[in-house]
C-alpha positions, 0 to 999 in steps of 0.5 A: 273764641274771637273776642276773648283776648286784647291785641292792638294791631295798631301798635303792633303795625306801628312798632313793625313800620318803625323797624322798617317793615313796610305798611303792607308787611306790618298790616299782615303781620299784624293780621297774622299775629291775631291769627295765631293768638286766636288759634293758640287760644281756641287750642287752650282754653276750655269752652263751656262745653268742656267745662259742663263735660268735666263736670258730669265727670265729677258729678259721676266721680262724686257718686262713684265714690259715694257708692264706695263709701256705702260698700265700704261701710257694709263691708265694715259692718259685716267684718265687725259682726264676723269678728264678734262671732270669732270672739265668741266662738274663741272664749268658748273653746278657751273656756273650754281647754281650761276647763280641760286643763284642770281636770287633768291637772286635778286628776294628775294631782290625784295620781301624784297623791296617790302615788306618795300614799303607795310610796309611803305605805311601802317604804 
C-alpha cells in the first residue's frame, strides 16, 4: 500500500529542526513516521482482495437468503392448504353436531309434547 497516502517529510523535518532536533534526528523521524503511517495504513485499510472476499461473502449471503425466501414461500403454500383442508373438515363436523343438535332438540320437544298430552289426559 505504499503510495496511498500524502506526508511531507519535508515539512515534518523542517518543523522538528525548528524545535531543535538536529537534521539526522529530524530525517529519522521523518522516516520513521512514514513508516508507521504506511504500517498503521496496511493494517486498515481493505485490499482488493478483502474487498472481492467480502463480496463473495455477500454474493452467498444473497443466495442464502433467496433459498430461504423459496423455502418460506413452500412452507406458506403448504400451511395454506393444511388449513383449507381443517376448515373443510371443521364446517363438516359443525355441520354435523347441528345436524345432531336438532335432532335431539326435536326428539326432546316430542318427549316434552307428549308428556303434557299424558299429563293433561291424567289430570
Amino acid at each position: 500500500m505504499t503510495g496511498m497516502f500524502a506526508f511531507d517529510t519535508l515539512a515534518f523535518a523542517k518543523k522538528l529542526r525548528g524545535a531543535g532536533y538536529t537534521d539526522a534526528q529530524a530525517e529519522a523521524l521523518a522516516e520513521a513516521q512514514v513508516e508507521v503511517f504506511q504500517r498503521m495504513l496496511e493494517s486498515t485499510l481493505a485490499t482488493k482482495d478483502d474487498i472481492n472476499e467480502v463480496r463473495a461473502e455477500i454474493n452467498e449471503v444473497r443466495a442464502e437468503i433467496k433459498a430461504l425466501k423459496t423455502e418460506i414461500g413452500q412452507v406458506k403454500t403448504q400451511l395454506q392448504s393444511e388449513i383449507g383442508q381443517v376448515k373443510t373438515q371443521l364446517h363438516g363436523e359443525i355441520a354435523q353436531a347441528v345436524k345432531d343438535m336438532k335432532i335431539w332438540f326435536g326428539s326432546m320437544l316430542v318427549v316434552a309434547v307428549t308428556a303434557i298430552a299424558t299429563l293433561t289426559k291424567v289430570l
